[in-house]
N, C-alpha and C positions, 0 to 999 in steps of 0.2 A: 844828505844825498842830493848831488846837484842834477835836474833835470835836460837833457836836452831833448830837440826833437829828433826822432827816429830817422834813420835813410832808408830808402830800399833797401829790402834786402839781395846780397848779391849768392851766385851759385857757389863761388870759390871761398875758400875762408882767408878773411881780411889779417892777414896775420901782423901788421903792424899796427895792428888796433889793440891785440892783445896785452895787457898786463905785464911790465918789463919782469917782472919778479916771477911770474910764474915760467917765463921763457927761460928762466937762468937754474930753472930747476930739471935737471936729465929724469925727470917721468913721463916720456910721454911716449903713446903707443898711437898708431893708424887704424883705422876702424873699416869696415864694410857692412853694407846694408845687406844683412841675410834672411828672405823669409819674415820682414819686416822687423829684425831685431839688429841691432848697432853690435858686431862682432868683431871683436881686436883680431887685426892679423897682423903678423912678423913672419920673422924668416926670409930668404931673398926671394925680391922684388913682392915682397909683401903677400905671398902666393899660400898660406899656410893660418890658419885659427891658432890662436897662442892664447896663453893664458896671462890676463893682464896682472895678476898678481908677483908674478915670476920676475924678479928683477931684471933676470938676465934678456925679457924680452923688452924692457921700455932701452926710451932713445933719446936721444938729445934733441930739443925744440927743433935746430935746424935741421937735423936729420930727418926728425920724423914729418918735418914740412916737404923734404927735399923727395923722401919714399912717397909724400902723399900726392907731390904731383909726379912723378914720375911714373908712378906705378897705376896709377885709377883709383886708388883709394876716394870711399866715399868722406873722407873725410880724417881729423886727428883729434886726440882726447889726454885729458890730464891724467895720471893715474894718483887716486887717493891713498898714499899708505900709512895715516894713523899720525901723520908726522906734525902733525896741528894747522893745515889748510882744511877747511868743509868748506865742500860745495853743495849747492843750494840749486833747487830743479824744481821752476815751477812748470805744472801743465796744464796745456788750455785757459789761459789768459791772456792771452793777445789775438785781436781782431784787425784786420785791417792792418798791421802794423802798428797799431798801437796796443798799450798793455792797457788792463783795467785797474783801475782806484785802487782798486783792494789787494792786486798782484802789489803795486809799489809801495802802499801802507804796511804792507807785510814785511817787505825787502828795506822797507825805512826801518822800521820797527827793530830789524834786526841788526842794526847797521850797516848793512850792504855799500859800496863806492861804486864798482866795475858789474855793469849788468847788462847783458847780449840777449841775443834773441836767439832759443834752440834751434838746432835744424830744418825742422819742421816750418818754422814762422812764427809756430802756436801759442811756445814757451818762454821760458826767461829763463837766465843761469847765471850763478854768481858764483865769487870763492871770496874767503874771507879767511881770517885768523882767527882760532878758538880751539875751546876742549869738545868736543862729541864723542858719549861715552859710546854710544848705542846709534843706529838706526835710526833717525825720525821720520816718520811718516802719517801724512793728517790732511782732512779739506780743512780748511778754512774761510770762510766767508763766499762757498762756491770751487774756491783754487786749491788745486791737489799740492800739497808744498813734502819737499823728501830735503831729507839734509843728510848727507854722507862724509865719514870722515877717513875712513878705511877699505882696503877689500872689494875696489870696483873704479873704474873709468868714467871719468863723462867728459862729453863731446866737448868742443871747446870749435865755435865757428868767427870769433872777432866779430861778430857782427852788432858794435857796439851801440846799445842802447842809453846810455848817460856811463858816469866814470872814469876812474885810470885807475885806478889804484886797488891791488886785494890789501883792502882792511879790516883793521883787530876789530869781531861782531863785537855787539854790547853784551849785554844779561843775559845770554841764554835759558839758564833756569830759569829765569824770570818768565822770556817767551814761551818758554815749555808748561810753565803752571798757568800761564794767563790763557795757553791751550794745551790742556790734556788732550792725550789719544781716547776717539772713541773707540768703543770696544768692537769695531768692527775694521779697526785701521793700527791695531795696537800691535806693538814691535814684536808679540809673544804669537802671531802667527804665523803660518810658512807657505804665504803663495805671493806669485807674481801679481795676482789679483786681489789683494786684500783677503783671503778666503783661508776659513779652516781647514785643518786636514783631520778632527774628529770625526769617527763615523758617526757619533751622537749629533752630529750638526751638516746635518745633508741640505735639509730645509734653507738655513743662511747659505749653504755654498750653493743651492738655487738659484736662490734669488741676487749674489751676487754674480756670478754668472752669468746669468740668462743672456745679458745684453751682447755682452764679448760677444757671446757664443752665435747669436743670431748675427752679429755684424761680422763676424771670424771670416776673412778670407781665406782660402786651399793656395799656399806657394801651388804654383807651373812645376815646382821639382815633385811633386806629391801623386803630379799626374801619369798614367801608365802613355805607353807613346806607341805601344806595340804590341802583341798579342806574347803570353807566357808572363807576362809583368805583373797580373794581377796579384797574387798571394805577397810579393814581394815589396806592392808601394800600399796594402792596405796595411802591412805591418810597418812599415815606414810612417804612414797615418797615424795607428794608435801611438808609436814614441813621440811623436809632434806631438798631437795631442792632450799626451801624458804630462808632457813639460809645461806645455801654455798654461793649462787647467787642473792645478795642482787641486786634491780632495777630490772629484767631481766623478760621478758615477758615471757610467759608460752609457747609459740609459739616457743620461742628460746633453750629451752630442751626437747622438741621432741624428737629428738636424746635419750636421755638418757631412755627417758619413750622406745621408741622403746626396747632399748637393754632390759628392765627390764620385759617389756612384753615377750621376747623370752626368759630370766632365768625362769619366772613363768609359760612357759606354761603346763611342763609336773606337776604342782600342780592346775590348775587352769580349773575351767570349762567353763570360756568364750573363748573361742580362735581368739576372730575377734578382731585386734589391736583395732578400731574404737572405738569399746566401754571401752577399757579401756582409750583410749586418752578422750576420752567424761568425763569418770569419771575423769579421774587426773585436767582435766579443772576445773571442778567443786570442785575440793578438794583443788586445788591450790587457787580458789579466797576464799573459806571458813576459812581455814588453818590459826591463825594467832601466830604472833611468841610468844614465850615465854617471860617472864621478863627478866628471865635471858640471852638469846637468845641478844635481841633488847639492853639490857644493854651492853653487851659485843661487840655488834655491832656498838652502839655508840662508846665503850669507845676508840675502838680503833681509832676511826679517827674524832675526835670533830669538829661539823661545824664553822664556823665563824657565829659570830652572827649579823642579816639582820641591813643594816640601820635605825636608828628612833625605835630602841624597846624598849617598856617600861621597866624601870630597869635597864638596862646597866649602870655601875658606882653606882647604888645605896647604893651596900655592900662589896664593894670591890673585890676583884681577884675573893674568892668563888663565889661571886654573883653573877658573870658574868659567870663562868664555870658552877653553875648549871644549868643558863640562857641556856647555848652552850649546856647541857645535855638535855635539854626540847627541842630545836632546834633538834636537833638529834633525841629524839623519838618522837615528829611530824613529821619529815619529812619522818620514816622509817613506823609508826603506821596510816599514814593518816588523817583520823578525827577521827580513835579511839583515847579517851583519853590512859595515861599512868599513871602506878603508881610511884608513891616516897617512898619512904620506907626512914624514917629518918635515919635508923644505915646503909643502904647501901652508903645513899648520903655523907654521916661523912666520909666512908672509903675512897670512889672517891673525895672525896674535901681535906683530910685530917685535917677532925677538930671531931672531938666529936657529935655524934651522937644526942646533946642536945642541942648544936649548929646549926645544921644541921637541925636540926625541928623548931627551931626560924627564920632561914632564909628561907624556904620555908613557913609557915605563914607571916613574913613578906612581902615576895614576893605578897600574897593572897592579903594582906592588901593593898599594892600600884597596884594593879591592874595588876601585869604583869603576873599571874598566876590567872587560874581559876577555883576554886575546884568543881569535879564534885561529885565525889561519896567520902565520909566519909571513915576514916577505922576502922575496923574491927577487932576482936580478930585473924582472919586470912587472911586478904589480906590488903595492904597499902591501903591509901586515890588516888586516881586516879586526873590528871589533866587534863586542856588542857592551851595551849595559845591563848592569845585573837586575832583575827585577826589583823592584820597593813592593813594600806592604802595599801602596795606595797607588795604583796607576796612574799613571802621567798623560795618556793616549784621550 
């Protein structure tokens, strides 16, 4: 990996710095900064949250260069689908513009060429050619390292740090055993924040937590602006909330309800904390997540699927990872069932949407899935899993 020295960074993205190879590939979607998360929008003039898994929303490099400045788009992202590019997201390891030892030991180690500085300034980002079965996610010598090969976007700003070229990584497996996941960063669990969703394990989702949760800024859209708004953006609250801080008892963002009660008091006619804590209580056990939400929650950290489950091996690799996708929204949905949508499952599995609805009927058929509710001209067919002897939760 040949070194240069770094530029400033600039606010626009340098798009002739980027990679010829990944320009020639029609993945790419425009993003917006929402509530401090990177959110795909499409649709015209870019006015609409899409879903980046969806083929029908990515775009051609120039296009989606051409939407991102015409429209304000914070910016453009590659879209990963399974196709043998990973990309590699390091964070918080660059200072000053410069990266640290261990960021680029790391990104050597793996064979990295093409490597940019995140949005942010903070980070590094690379793409390579390789197999990635699963999710990686792990610190490393300090640096948080994620490698994705399927099932999600990332940002893409040219703002190149050394390279040209996305090239073939080396040994992965090798990388992966010379760094096992710790058990507090391991791909078998289901939050944005490293954190369990067992209720046997509140204690770890404490103490992983805590910090977010004390540095957690309240979006400006959370806030009431006028009187009659109140019941309205504290339930609004607990689905934020609910999303950021997957596992975490209502008990444990206090803190945040506090801070949000004192932005709303000069709009708000209750003034006694109490009762807003009482309502957020009540909002927060009502509140349930989105599809899209609990999808994206899964995908990013797929559980391992429990001993003795019906189906495992039955349909191969897919079958198993939808298998891990049902795992994942049980574990996050409770005993609400979840739905399947066959053209979402295609995308996340990468097979064909017609595909993708024979293997989840077939699933129905061998009993390892249980259809509850039919679908609909508008909503999928909803599941659940049958219990095991041995709970999975």
């Amino acid at each position: 990996m040949t070194i240069e020295k770094p530029t400033d960074l600039c606010k626009l993205v340098e798009v002739d710095q980027i990679p010829l190879s990944l320009t020639q590939i029609p993945q790419w979607i425009c993003w917006r900064l929402k509530d401090t998360k990177k959110v795909p929008y499409g649709d015209k003039q870019c006015s609409r949250q899409v879903d980046c898994t969806d083929k029908k929303n990515w775009k051609s490099f120039d296009n989606a260069v051409s939407d991102y400045l015409e429209y304000g788009c914070s910016g453009i992202g590659f879209v990963l689908n399974g196709s043998g590019i990973i990309g590699i997201d390091l964070d918080d390891c660059v200072t000053g513009g410069q990266p640290s030892p261990a960021s680029l030991a790391i990104l050597n180690q793996m064979g990295a060429d093409y490597v940019e500085f995140s949005p942010s300034g903070t980070g590094l980002r690379s793409f390579g050619y390789g197999t990635l079965k699963w999710p990686y996610r792990n610190t490393i010598s300090g640096v948080k390292v994620e490698l994705y090969a399927d099932a999600r976007f990332l940002t893409v700003t040219g703002w190149r740090f050394c390279g040209v070229t996305v090239a073939q990584l080396g040994d992965l497996p090798n990388f992966f055993a010379a760094y096992p996941l710790a058990s507090n960063s391991s791909i078998s669990s289901i939050s944005s924040n490293s954190s369990v969703s067992s209720v046997s394990s509140v204690a770890s989702v404490s103490s992983v937590n805590s910090e977010a949760i004390s540095r957690f800024e309240i979006p400006h859209s959370l806030i009431p602006t006028g009187c009659g708004q109140r019941n309205h953006h504290v339930f609004r609250l607990a689905r934020h909330l609910k999303t950021q801080f997957t596992g975490v008892n209502a008990l444990e963002l206090k803190p945040i309800v506090q801070k949000w009660h004192q932005l709303a008091l000069p709009f708000i006619a209750t003034k006694q904390f109490d009762e807003t804590w009482l309502d957020f209580c009540y909002a927060f056990d009502k509140v349930k997540y989105t599809n899209s939400d609990a999808w994206r929650l899964v995908m990013e950290n797929l559980p391992e699927l429990p001993r003795g489950m019906l189906g495992v091996g039955q349909f191969g690799a897919p079958g198993d990872r939808l298998l891990q996708i049902c795992v994942g929204l049980s574990k996050l949905l409770g005993d609400e069932p979840f739905f399947l949508a066959s053209r979402q499952c295609g995308n996340s599995l990468g097979i064909s949407h017609q595909a993708a609805s024979k293997l989840i009927h077939a699933l129905v058929v061998i009993s390892a899935l249980i259809k509850i509710e039919p679908a609909t001209k508008r909503k999928a067919a909803r599941f659940k899993l049958p219990k095991l002897s041995e709970p999975f939760f």
